[in-house]
C-alpha positions as a Markdown table, in Angstrom:
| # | Residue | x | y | z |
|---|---|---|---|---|
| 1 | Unk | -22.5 | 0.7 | -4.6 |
| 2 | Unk | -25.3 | -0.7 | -2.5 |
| 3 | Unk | -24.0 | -4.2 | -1.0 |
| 4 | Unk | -26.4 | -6.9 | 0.9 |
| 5 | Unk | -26.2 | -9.8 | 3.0 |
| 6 | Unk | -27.9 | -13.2 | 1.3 |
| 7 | Unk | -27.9 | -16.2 | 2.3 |
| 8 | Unk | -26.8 | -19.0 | 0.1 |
| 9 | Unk | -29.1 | -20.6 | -1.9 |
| 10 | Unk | -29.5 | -22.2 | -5.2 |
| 11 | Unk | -30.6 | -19.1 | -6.5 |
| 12 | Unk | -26.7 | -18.3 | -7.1 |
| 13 | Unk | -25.6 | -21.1 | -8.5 |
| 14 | Unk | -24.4 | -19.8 | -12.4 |
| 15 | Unk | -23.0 | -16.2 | -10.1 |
| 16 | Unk | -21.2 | -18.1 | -7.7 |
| 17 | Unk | -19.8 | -19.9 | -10.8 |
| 18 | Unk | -18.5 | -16.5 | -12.5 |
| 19 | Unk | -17.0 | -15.5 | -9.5 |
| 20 | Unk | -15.1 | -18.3 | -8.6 |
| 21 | Unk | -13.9 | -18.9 | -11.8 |
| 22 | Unk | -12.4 | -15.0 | -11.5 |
| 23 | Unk | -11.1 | -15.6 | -8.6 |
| 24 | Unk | -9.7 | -18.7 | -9.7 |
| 25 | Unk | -8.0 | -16.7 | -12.8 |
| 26 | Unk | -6.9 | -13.7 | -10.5 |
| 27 | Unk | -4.3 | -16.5 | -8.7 |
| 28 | Unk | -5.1 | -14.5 | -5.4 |
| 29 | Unk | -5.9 | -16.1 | -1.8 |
| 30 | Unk | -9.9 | -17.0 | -1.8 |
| 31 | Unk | -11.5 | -16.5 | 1.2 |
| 32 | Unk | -13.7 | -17.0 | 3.6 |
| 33 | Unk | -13.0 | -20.5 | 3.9 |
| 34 | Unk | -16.2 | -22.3 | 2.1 |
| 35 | Unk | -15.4 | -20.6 | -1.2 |
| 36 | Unk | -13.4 | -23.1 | -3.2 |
| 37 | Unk | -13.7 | -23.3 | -6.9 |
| 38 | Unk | -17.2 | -23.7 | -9.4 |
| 39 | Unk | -19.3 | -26.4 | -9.2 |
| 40 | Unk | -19.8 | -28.6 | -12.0 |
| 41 | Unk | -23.7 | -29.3 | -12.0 |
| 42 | Unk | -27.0 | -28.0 | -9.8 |
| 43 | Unk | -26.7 | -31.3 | -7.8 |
| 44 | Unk | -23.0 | -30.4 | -6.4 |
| 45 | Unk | -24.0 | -27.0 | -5.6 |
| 46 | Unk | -27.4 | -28.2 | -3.4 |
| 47 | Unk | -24.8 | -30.1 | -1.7 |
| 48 | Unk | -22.7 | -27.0 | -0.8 |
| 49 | Unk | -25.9 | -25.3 | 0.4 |
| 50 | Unk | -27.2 | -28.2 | 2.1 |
| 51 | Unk | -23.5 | -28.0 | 4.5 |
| 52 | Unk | -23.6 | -24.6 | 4.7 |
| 53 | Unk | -27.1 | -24.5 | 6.4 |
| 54 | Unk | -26.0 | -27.7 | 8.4 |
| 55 | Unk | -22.6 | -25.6 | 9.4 |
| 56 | Unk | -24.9 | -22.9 | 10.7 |
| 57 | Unk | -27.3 | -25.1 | 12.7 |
| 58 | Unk | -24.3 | -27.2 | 14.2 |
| 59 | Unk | -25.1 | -30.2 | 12.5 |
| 60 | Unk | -21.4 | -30.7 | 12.0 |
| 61 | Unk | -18.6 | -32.4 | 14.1 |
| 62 | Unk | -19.0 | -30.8 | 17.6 |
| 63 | Unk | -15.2 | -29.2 | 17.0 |
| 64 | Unk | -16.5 | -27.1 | 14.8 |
| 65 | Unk | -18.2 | -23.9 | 15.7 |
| 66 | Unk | -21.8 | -23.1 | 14.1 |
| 67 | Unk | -21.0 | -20.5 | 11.3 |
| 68 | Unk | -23.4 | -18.6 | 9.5 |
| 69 | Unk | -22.4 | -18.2 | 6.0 |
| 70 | Unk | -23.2 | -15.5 | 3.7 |
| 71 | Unk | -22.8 | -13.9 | -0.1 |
| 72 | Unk | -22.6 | -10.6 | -0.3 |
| 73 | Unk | -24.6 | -9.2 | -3.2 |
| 74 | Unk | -24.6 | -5.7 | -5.3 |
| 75 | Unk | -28.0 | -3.8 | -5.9 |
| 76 | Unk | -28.2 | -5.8 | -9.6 |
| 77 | Unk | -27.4 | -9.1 | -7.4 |
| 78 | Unk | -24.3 | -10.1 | -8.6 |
| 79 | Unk | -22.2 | -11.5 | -5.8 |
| 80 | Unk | -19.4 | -9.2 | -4.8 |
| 81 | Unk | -17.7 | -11.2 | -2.4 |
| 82 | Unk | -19.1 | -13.9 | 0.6 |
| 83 | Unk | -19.0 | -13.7 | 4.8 |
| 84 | Unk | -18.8 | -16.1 | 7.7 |
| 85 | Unk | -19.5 | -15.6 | 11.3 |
| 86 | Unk | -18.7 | -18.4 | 13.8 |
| 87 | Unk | -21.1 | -18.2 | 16.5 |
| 88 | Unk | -18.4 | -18.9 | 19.0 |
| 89 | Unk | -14.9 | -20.0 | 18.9 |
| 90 | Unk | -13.2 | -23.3 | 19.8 |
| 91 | Unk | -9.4 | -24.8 | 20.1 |
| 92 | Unk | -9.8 | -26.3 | 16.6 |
| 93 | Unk | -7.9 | -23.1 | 14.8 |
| 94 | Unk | -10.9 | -20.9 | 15.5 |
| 95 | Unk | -9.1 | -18.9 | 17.9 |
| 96 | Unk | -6.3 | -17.8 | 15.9 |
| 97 | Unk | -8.6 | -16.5 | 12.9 |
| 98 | Unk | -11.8 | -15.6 | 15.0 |
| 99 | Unk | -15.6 | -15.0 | 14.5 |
| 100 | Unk | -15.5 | -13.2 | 10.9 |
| 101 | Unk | -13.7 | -14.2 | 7.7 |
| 102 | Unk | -14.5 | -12.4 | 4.6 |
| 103 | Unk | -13.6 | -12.1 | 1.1 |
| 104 | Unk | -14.0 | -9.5 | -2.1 |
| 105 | Unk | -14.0 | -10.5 | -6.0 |
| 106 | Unk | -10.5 | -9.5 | -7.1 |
| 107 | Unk | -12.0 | -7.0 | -9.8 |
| 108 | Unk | -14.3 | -5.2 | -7.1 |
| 109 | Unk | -11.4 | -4.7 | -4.5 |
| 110 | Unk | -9.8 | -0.9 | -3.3 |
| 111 | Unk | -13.7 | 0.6 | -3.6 |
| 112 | Unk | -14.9 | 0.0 | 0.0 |
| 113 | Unk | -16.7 | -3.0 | -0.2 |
| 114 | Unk | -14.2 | -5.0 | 2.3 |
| 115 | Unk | -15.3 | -2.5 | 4.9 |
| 116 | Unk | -18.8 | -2.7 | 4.2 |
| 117 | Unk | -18.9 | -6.2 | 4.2 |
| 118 | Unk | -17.1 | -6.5 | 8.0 |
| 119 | Unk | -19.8 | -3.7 | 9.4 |
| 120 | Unk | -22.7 | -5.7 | 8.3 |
| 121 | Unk | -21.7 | -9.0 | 9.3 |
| 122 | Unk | -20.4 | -6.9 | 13.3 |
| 123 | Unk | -24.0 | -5.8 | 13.0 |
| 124 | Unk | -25.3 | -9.6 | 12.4 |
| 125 | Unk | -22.4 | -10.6 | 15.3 |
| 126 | Unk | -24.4 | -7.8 | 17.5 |
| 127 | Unk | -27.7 | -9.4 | 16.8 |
| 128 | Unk | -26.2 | -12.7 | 18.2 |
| 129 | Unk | -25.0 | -10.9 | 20.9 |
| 130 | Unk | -21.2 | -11.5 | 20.0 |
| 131 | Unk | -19.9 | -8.2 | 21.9 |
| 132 | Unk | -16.4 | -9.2 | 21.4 |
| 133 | Unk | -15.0 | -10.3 | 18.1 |
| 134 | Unk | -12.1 | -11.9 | 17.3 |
| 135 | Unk | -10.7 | -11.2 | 13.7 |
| 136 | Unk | -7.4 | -12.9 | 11.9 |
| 137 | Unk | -6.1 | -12.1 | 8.6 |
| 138 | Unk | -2.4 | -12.8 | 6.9 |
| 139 | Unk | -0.1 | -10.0 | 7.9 |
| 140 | Unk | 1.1 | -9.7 | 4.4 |
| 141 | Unk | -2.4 | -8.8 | 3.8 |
| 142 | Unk | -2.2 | -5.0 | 4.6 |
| 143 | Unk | -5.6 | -4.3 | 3.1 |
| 144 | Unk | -7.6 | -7.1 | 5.4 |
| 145 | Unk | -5.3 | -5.3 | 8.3 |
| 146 | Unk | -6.5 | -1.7 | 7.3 |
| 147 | Unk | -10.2 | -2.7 | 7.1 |
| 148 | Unk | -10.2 | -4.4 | 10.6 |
| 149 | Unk | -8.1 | -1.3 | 12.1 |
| 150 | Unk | -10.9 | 0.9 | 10.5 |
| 151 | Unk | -13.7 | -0.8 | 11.6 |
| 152 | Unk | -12.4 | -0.5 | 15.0 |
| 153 | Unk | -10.0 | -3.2 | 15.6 |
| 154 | Unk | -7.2 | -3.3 | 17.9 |
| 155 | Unk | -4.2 | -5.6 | 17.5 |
| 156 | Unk | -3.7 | -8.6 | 20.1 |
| 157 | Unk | -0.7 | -10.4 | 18.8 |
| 158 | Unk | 0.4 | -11.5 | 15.4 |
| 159 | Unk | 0.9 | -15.5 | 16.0 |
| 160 | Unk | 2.3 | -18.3 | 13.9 |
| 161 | Unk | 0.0 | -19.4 | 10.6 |
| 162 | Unk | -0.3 | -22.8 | 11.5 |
| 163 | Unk | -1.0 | -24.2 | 7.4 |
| 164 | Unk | 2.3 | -21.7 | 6.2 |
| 165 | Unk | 5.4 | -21.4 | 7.7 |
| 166 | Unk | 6.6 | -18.7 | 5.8 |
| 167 | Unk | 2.9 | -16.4 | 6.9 |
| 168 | Unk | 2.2 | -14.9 | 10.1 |
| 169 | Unk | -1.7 | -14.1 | 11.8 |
| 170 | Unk | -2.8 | -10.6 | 12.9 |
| 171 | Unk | -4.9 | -11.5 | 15.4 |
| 172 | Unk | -7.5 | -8.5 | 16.4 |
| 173 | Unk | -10.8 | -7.7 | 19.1 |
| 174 | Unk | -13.4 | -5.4 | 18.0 |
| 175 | Unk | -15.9 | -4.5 | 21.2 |
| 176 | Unk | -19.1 | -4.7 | 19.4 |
| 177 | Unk | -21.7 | -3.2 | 22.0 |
């Protein structure tokens, strides 16, 4: 399978729908952190896309970090899964889970796509010039762990999740030069 890097747009509105409502069903964690749950109308969505482009041109509070947002798409563009890249971190959480957060469709995970996802959006972090990357992911989540280990991670710390007491943070740098 064939896997791309789109931006969001309105394009996507009734496939974002389908997979957030799987997702929704599957119970699982949803991540990266814009995906939420389906919009109810057009209107709602423009809104999402409207922040997202204003999230990556740092038209947001200044504590937050400009992040470029992405969905990941198969070669029939349905949307597999979604990306962000912060374009630097800051004290506001950003250093515990780093630069790239990503996330796979619960019926399209164990087939390689988490993998492919994180080398595309290193190679976008490249093009910024982000040499080293910062990535975090639950340390129950052995899968996340095993894709960032593969794709040449190497394990800081494991820190405190600050939103679950009962969850700990791998915390990992990949040199990206």
């Amino acid at each position: 399978m064939r896997l791309y890097l789109a931006k969001p747009d309105l394009y996507f509105f009734d496939r974002y729908n389908e997979m957030m409502t799987e997702w929704q069903a599957s119970g699982t964690q949803i991540a990266p952190w814009f995906l939420d749950k389906p919009f109810e109308n057009l209107g709602d969505f423009a809104e999402f896309i409207q922040m997202l482009d204003n999230c990556e041109r740092g038209n947001l509070d200044k504590k937050y970090p400009s992040t470029t947002s992405y969905f990941v798409t198969d070669e029939n563009g349905r949307l597999i899964g979604a990306a962000s890249l912060r374009h630097y971190l800051t004290a506001a959480g950003f250093n515990t889970w780093g630069h790239i957060g990503y996330g796979v469709r619960p019926n399209e995970r164990r087939k390689g796509c988490a993998t492919h996802i994180l080398k595309m959006v290193l190679a976008e972090a490249k093009s910024m010039k982000i040499q080293r990357v910062l990535l975090g992911c639950h340390s129950s989540n052995i899968g996340s762990a095993k894709v960032i280990e593969n794709c040449g991670g190497v394990l800081e710390n494991v820190v405190a999740d600050p939103d679950d007491k009962n969850e700990t943070i791998r915390r990992y740098w990949i040199d990206n030069k």
